[in-house]
N, CA, C and O atoms as a GROMACS GRO file, in nm:
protein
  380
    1UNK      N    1  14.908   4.214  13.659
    1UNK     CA    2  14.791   4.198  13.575
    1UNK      C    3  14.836   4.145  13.439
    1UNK      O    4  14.913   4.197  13.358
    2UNK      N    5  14.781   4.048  13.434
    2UNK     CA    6  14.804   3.974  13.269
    2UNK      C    7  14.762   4.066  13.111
    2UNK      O    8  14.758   4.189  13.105
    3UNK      N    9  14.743   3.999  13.028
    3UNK     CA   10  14.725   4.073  12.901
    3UNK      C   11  14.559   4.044  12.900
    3UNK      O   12  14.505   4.154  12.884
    4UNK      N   13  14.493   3.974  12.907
    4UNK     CA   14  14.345   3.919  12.945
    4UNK      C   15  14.269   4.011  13.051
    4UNK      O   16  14.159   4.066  13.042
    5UNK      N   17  14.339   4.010  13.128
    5UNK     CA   18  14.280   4.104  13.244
    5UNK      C   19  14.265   4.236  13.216
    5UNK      O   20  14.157   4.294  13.228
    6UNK      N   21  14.420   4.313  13.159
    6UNK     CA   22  14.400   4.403  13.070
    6UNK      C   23  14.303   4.377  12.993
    6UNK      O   24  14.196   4.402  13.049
    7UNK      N   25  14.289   4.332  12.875
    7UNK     CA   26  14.181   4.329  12.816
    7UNK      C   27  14.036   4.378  12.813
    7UNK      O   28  13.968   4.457  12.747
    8UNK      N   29  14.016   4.276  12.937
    8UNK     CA   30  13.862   4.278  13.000
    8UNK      C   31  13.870   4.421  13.079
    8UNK      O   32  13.756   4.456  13.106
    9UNK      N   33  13.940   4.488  13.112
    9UNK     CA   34  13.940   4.614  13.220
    9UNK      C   35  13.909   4.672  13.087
    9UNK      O   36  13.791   4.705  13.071
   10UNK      N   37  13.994   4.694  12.982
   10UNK     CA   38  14.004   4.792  12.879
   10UNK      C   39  13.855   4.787  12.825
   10UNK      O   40  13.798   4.896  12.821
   11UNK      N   41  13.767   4.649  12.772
   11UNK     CA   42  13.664   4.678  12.730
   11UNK      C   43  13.513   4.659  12.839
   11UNK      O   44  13.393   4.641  12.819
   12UNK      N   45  13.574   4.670  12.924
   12UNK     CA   46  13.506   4.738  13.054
   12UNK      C   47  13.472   4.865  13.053
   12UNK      O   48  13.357   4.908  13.067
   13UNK      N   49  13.596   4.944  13.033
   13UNK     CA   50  13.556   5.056  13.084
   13UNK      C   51  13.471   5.127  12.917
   13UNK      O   52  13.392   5.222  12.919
   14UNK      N   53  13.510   5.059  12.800
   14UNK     CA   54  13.454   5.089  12.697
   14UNK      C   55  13.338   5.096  12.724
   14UNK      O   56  13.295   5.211  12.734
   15UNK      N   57  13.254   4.999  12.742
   15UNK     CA   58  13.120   4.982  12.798
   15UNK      C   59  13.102   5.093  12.906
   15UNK      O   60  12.996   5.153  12.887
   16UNK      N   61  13.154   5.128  12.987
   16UNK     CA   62  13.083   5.239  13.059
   16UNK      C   63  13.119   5.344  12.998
   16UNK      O   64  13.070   5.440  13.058
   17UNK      N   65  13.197   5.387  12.886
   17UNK     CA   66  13.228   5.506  12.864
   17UNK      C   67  13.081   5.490  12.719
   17UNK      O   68  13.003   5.584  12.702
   18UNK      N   69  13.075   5.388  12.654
   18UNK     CA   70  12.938   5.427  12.560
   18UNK      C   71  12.795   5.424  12.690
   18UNK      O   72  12.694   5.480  12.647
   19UNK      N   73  12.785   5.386  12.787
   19UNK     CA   74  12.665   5.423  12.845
   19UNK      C   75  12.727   5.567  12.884
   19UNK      O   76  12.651   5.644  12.825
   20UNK      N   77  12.786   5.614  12.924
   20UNK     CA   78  12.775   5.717  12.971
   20UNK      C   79  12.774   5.815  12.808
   20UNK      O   80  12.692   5.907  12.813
   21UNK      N   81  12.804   5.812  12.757
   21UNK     CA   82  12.800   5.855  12.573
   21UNK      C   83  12.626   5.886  12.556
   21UNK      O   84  12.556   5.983  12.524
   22UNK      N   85  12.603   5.745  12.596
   22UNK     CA   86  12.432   5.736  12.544
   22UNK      C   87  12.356   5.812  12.618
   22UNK      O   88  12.260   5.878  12.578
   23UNK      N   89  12.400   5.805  12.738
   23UNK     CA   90  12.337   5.907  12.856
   23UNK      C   91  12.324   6.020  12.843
   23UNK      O   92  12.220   6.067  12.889
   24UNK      N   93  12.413   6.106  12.782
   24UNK     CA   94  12.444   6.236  12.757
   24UNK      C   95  12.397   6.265  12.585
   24UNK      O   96  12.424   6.371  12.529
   25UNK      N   97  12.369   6.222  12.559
   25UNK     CA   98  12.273   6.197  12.376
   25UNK      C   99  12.158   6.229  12.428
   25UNK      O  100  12.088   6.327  12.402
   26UNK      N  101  12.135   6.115  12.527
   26UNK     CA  102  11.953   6.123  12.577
   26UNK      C  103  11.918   6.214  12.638
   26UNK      O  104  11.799   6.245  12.632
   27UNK      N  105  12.015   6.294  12.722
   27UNK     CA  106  11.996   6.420  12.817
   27UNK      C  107  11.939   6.548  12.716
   27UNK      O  108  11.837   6.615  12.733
   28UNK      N  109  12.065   6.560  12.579
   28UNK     CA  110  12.055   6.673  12.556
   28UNK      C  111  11.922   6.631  12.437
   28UNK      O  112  11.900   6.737  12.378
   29UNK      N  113  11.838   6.533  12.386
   29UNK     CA  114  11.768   6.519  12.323
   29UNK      C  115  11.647   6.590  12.426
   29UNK      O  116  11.590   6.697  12.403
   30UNK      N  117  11.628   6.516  12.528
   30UNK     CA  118  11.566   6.573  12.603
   30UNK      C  119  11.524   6.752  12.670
   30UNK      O  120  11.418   6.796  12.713
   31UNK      N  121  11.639   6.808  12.655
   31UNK     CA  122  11.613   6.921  12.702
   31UNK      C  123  11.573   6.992  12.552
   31UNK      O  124  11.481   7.074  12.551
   32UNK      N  125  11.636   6.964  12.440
   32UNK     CA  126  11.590   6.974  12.306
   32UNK      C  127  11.429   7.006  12.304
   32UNK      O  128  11.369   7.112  12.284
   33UNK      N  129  11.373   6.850  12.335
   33UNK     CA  130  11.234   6.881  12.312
   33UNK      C  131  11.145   6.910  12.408
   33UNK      O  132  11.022   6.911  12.393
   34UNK      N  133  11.221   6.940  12.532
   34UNK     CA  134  11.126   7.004  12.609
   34UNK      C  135  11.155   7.142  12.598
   34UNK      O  136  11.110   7.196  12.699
   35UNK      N  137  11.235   7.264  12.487
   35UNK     CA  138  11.243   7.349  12.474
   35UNK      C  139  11.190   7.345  12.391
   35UNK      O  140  11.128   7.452  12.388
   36UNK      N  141  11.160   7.271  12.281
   36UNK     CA  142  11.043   7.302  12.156
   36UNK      C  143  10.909   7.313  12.196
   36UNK      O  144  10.825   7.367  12.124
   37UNK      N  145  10.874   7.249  12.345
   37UNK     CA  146  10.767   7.194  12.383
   37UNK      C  147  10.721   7.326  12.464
   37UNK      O  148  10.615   7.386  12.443
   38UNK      N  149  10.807   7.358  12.549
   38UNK     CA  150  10.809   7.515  12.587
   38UNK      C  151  10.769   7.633  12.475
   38UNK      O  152  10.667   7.697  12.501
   39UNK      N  153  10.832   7.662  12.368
   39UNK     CA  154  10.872   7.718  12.271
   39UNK      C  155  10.716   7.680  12.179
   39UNK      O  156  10.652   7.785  12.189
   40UNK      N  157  10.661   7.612  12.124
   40UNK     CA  158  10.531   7.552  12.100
   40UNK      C  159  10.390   7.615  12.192
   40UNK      O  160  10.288   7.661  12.140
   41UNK      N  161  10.418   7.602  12.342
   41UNK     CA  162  10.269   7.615  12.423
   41UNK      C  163  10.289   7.805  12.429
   41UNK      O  164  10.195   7.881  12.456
   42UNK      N  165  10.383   7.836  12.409
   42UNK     CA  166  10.352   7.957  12.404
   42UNK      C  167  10.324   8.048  12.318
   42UNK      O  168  10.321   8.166  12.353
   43UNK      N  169  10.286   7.993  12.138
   43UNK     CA  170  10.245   8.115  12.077
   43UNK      C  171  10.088   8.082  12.085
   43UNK      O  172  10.030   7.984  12.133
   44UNK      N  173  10.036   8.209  12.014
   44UNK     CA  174   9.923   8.256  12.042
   44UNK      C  175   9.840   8.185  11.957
   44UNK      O  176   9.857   8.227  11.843
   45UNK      N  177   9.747   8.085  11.963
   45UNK     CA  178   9.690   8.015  11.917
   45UNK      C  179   9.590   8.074  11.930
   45UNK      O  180   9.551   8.142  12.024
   46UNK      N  181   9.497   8.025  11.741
   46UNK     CA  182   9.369   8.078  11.739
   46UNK      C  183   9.254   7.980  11.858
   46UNK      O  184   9.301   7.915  11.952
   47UNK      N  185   9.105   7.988  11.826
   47UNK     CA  186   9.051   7.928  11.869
   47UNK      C  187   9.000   7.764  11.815
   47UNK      O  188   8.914   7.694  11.869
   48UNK      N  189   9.096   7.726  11.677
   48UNK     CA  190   9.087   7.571  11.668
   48UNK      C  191   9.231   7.521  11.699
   48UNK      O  192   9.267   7.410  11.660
   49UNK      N  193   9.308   7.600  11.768
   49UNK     CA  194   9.448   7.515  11.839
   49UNK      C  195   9.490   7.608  11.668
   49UNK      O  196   9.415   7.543  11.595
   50UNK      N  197   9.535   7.675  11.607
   50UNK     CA  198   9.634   7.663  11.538
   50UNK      C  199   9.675   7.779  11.506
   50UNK      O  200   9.586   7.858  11.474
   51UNK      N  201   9.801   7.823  11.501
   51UNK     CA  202   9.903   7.942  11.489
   51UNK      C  203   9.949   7.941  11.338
   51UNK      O  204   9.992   7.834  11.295
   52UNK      N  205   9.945   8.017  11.278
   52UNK     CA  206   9.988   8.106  11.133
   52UNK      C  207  10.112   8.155  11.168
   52UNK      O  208  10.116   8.241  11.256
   53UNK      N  209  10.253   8.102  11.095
   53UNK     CA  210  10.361   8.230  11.072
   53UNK      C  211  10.412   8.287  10.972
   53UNK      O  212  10.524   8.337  10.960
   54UNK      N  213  10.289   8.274  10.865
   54UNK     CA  214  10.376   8.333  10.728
   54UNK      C  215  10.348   8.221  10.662
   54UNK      O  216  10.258   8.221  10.578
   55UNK      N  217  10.418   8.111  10.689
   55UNK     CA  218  10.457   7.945  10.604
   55UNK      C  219  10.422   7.847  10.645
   55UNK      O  220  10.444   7.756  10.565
   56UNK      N  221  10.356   7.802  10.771
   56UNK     CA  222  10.383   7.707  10.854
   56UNK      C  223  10.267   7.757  10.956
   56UNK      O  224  10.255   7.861  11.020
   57UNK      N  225  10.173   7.624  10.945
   57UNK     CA  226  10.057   7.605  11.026
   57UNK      C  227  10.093   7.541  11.129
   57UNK      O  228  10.137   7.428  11.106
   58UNK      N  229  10.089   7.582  11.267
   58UNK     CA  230  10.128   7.500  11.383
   58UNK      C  231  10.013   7.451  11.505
   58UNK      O  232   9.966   7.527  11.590
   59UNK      N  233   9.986   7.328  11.494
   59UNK     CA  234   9.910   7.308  11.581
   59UNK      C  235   9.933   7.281  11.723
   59UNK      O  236  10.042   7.238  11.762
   60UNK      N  237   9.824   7.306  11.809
   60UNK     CA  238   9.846   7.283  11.957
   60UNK      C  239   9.876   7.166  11.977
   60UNK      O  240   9.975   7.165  12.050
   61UNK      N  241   9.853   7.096  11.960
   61UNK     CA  242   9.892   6.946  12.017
   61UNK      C  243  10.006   6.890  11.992
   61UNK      O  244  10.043   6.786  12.047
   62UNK      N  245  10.084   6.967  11.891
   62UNK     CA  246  10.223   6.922  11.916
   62UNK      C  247  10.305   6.928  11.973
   62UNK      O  248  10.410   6.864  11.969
   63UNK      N  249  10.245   7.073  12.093
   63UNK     CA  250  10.366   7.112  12.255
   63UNK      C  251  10.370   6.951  12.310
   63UNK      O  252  10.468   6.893  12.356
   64UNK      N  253  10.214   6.890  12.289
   64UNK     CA  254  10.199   6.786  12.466
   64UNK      C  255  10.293   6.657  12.362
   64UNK      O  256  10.356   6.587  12.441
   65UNK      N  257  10.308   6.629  12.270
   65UNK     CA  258  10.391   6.551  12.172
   65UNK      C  259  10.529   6.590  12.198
   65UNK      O  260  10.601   6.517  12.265
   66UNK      N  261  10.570   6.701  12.150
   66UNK     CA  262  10.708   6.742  12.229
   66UNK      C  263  10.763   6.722  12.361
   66UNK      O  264  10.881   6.719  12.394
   67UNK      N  265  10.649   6.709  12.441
   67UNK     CA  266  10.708   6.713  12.574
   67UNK      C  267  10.676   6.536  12.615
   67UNK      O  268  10.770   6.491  12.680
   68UNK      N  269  10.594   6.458  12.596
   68UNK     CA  270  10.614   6.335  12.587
   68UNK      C  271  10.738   6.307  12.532
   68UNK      O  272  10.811   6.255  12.616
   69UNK      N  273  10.799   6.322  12.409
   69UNK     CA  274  10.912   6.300  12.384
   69UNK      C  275  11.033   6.335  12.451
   69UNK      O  276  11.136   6.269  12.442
   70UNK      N  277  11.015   6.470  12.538
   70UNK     CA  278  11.113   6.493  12.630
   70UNK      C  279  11.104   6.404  12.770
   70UNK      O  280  11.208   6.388  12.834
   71UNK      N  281  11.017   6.364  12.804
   71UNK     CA  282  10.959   6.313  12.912
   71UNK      C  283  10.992   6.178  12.887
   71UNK      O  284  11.022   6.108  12.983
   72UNK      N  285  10.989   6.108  12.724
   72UNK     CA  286  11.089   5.978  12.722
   72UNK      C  287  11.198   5.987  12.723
   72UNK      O  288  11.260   5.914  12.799
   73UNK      N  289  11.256   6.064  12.655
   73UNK     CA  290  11.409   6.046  12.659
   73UNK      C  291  11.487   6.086  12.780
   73UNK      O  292  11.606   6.055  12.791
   74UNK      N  293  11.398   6.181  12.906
   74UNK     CA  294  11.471   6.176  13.027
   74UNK      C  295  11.385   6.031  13.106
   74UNK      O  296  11.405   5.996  13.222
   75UNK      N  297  11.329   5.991  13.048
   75UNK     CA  298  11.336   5.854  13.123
   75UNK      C  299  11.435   5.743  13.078
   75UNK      O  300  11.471   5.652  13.154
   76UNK      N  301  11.482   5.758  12.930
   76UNK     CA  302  11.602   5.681  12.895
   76UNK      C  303  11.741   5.723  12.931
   76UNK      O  304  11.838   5.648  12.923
   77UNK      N  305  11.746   5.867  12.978
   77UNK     CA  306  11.875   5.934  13.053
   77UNK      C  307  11.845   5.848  13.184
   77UNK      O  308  11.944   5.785  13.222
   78UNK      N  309  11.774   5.837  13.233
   78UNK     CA  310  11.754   5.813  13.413
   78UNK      C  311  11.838   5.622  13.402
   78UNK      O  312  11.922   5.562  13.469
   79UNK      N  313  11.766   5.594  13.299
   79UNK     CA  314  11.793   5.440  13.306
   79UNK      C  315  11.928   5.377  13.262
   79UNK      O  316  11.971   5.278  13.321
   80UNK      N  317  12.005   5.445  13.142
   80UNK     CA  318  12.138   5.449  13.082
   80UNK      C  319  12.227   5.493  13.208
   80UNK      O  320  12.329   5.425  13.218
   81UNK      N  321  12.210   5.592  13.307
   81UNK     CA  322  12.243   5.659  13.463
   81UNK      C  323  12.271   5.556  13.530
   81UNK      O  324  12.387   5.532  13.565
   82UNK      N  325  12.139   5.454  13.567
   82UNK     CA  326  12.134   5.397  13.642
   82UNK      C  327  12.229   5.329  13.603
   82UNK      O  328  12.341   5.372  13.632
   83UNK      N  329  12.221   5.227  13.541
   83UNK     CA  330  12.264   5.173  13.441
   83UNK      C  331  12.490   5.181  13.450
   83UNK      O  332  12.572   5.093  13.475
   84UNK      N  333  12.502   5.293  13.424
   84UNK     CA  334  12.637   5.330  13.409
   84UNK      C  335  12.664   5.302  13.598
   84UNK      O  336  12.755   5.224  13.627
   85UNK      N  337  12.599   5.354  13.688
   85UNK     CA  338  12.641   5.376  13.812
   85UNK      C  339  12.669   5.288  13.842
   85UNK      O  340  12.784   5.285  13.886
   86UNK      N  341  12.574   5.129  13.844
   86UNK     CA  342  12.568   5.055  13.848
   86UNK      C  343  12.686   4.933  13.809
   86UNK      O  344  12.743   4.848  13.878
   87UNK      N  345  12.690   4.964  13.682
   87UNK     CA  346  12.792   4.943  13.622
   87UNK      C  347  12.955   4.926  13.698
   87UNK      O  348  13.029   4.830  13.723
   88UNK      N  349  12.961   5.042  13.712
   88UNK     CA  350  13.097   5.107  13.744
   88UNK      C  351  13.077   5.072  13.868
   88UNK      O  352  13.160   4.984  13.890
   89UNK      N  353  13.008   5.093  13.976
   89UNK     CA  354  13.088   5.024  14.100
   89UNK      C  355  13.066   4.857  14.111
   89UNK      O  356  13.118   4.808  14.212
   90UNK      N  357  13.010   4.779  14.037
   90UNK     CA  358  13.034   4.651  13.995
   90UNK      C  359  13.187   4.661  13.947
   90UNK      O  360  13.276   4.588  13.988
   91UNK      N  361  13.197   4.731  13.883
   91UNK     CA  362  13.365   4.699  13.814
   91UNK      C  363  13.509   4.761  13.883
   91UNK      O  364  13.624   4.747  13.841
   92UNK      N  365  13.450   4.847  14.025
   92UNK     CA  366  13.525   4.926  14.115
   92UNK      C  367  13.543   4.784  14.265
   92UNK      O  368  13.619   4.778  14.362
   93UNK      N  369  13.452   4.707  14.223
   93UNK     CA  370  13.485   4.646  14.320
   93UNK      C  371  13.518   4.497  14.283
   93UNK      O  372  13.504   4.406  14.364
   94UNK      N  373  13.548   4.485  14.197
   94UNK     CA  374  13.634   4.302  14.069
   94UNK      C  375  13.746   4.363  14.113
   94UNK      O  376  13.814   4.307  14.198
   95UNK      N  377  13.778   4.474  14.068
   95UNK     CA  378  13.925   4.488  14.085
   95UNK      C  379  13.997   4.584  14.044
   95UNK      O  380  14.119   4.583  14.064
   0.00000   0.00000   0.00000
């Protein structure tokens, strides 16, 4: 193997090692806000959607906001996934 070939292997695998980087960013963003989103639908809301804790007025509609946001970013985990798998046996089978 030449110095070029090296090369291209070396920033090969760079590239799959930042998708797989990005993948795992997007995962744990994701479980993030689908635990806020969890964490949100369960306090006790009055009857106009909104919870009192002392400091901080919390409204209902920010669980289904939280969880859209979790619900994107495991769709950007699924695709960065694909993405890496994809990747890598393209580059398992060059050489």
């Amino acid at each position: 193997m030449n110095s070029s070939q090296q090369e291209t292997a070396w920033y090969r695998n760079m590239k799959l090692n930042r998708f797989s980087i990005a993948s795992f960013i997007s995962l744990g963003l994701s479980l993030i806000f689908a635990r806020i989103a969890y964490l949100r639908s369960v306090l006790p809301y009055n009857d106009q959607g909104r919870y009192f804790d002392g400091m901080v007025v919390w409204d209902e509609q920010a669980a289904s906001v939280y969880l859209l946001l979790a619900l994107g970013a495991l769709c950007v985990t699924a695709i960065l996934a694909h993405l890496h798998c994809r990747k890598n046996s393209s580059s398992n089978t060059k050489g």
